[in-house]
C-alpha positions as CSV (number, residue, x, y, z in Angstrom):
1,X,17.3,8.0,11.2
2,X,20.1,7.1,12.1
3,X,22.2,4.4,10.2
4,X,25.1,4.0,12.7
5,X,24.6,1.5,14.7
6,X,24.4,2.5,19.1
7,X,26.4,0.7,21.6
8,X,24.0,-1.5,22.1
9,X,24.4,-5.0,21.7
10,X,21.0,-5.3,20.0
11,X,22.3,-2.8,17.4
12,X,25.6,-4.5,16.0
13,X,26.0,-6.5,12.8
14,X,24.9,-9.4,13.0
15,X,22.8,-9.5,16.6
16,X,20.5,-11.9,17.3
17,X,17.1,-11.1,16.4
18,X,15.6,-12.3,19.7
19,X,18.0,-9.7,21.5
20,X,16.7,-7.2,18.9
21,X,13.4,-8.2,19.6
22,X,13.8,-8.4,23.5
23,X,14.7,-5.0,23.1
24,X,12.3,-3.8,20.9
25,X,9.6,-5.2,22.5
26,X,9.9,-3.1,26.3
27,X,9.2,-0.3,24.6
28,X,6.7,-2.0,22.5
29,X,5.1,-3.2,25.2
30,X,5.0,-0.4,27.3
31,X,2.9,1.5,23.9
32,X,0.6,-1.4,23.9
33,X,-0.1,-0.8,28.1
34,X,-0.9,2.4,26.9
35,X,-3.1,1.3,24.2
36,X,-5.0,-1.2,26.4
37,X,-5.6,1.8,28.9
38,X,-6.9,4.1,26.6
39,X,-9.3,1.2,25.1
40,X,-10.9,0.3,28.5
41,X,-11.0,4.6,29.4
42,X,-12.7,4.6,25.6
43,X,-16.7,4.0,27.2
44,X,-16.0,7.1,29.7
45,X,-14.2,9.8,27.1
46,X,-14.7,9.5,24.0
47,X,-10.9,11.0,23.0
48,X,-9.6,7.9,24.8
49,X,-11.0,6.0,21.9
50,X,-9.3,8.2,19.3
51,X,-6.1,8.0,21.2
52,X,-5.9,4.0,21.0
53,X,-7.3,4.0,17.6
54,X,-4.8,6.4,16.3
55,X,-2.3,3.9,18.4
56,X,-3.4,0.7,16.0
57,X,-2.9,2.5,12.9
58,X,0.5,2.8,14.3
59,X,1.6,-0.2,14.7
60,X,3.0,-1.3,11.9
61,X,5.2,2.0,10.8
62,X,6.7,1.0,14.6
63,X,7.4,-2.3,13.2
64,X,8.9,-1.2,9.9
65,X,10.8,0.8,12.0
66,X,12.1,-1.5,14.3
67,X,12.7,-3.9,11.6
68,X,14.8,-0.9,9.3
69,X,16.8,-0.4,12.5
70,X,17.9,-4.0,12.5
71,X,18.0,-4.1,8.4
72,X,20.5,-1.0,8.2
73,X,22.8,-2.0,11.0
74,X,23.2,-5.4,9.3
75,X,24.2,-3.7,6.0
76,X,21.6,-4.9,4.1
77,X,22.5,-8.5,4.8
78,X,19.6,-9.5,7.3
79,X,17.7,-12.6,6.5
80,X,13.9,-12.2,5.9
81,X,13.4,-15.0,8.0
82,X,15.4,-13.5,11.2
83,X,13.5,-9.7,10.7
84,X,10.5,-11.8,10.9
85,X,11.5,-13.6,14.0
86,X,12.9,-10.1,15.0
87,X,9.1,-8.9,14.8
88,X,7.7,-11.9,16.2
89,X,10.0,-11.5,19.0
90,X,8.8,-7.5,19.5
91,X,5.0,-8.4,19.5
92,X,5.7,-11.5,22.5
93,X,7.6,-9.4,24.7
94,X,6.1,-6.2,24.2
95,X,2.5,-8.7,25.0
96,X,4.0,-10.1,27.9
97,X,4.6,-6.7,29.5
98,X,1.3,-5.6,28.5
99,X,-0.4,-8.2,29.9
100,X,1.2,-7.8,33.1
101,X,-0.8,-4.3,32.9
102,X,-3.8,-6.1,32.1
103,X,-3.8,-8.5,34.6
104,X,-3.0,-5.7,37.2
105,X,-6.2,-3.5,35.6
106,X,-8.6,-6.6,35.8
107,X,-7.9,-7.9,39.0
108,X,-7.1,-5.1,41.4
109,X,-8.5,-1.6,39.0
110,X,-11.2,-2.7,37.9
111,X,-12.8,-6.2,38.5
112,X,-15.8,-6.1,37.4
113,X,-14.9,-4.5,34.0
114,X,-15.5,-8.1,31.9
115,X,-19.2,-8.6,33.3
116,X,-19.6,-5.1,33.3
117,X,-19.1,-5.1,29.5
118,X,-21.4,-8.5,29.2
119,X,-24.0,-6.7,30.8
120,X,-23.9,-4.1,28.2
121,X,-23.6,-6.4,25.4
122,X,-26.9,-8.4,26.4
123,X,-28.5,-5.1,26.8
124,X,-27.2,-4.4,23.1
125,X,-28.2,-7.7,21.5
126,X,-31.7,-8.0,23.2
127,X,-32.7,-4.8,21.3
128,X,-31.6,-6.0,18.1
129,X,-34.5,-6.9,15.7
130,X,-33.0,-10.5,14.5
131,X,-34.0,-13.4,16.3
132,X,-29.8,-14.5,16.7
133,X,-29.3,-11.0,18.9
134,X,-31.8,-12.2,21.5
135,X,-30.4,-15.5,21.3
136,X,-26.3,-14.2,22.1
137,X,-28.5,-12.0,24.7
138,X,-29.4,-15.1,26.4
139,X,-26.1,-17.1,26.2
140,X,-24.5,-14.0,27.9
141,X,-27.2,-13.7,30.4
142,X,-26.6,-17.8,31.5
143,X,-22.6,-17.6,31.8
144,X,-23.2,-14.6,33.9
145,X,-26.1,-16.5,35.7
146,X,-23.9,-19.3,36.1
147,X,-20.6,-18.0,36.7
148,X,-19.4,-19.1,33.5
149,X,-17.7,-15.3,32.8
150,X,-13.8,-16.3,31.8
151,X,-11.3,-15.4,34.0
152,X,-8.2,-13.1,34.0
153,X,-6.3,-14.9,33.4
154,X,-7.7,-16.5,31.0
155,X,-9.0,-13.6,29.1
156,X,-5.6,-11.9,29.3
157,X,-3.2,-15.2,27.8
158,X,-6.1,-15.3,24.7
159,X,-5.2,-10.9,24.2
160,X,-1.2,-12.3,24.2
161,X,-1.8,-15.3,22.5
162,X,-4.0,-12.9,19.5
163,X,-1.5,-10.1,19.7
164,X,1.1,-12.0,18.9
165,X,-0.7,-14.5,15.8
166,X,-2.0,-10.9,14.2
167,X,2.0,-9.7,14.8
168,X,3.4,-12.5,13.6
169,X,1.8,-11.6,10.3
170,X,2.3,-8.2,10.6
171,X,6.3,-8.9,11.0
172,X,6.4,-11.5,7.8
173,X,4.5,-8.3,5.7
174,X,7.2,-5.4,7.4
175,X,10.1,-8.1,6.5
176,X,9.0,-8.2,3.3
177,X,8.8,-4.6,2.3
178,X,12.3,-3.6,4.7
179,X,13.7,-5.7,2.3
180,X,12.3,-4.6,-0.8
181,X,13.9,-0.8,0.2
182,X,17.4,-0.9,-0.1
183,X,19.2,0.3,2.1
184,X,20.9,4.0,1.2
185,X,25.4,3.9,0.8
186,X,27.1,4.8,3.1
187,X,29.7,7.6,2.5
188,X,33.3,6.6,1.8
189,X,36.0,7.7,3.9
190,X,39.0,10.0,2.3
């Protein structure tokens, strides 16, 4: 890697970690459109399902990554407190792009997909031998029966709203261990 920092603004000492993040996170959130994709593909090909889960392991060596980038270029100097912000940052904007995807996939691609997928799970539970099974069976059935299924939008702010909870702590945990590596010395000029 390398420890020079670019031309980029997001790359020099002492840069802001929500313009690091805002940066990060386009790329970020392109991967997770990609992820997302190969989730709802998962039920047609089973490969798609390997692909996104290979894509989740992922994650956080991207976010160490990220993180390092900002760590190095700050000379060892960055605050945990703005790497975590830094990863915060990457996980809503990279979110926010992916649920742009998402909304585009549920409404226009694919709009049946969510009651699709309640179909199956009632078809799921009803078989299950426990009592409880039959009983989530029938809850699904009614909201279906009663046009209770949540909406896009709806279902697509709770993915942004969870991505970036479960990346928040992922960030604090890559913060911590970026900083626990220091960082290598830089060769001195003759």
């Amino acid at each position: 890697m390398n420890s020079q920092p670019s031309g980029h603004p997001a790359d020099q000492p002492g840069a802001s970690p929500y313009t690091r993040g805002a940066r990060d996170g386009l790329g970020f959130g392109l991967f997770l459109s990609v992820m997302f994709l190969n989730t709802v593909y998962s039920g047609q090909q089973a490969w798609f399902s390997l692909v996104a889960f290979a894509m989740m392991m992922a994650v956080p060596f991207i976010i160490y990554r990220c993180l390092r980038r900002s760590y190095i270029a700050d000379g060892g100097t960055t605050l945990l407190s703005s790497l975590w912000m830094h990863g915060i940052m990457i996980f809503l904007c990279g979110s926010i792009i992916a649920g742009l995807v998402e909304v585009i996939w549920f409404k226009y691609v694919n709009p049946g997909f969510v009651v699709e997928q309640m179909k199956l799970m009632i078809e799921l539970y009803r078989d299950y031998p426990w009592e409880r099974g039959r009983e989530v069976a029938s809850l699904l059935q009614s909201m279906i029966d009663n046009n209770m299924v949540p909406t896009t939008m709806a279902i697509v702010t709770e993915m942004i709203w969870l991505s970036v909870f479960s990346g928040s702590l992922l960030s604090v945990l890559m913060a911590v261990l970026v900083r626990a590596r220091k960082i290598p010395a830089r060769p001195r000029k003759k």
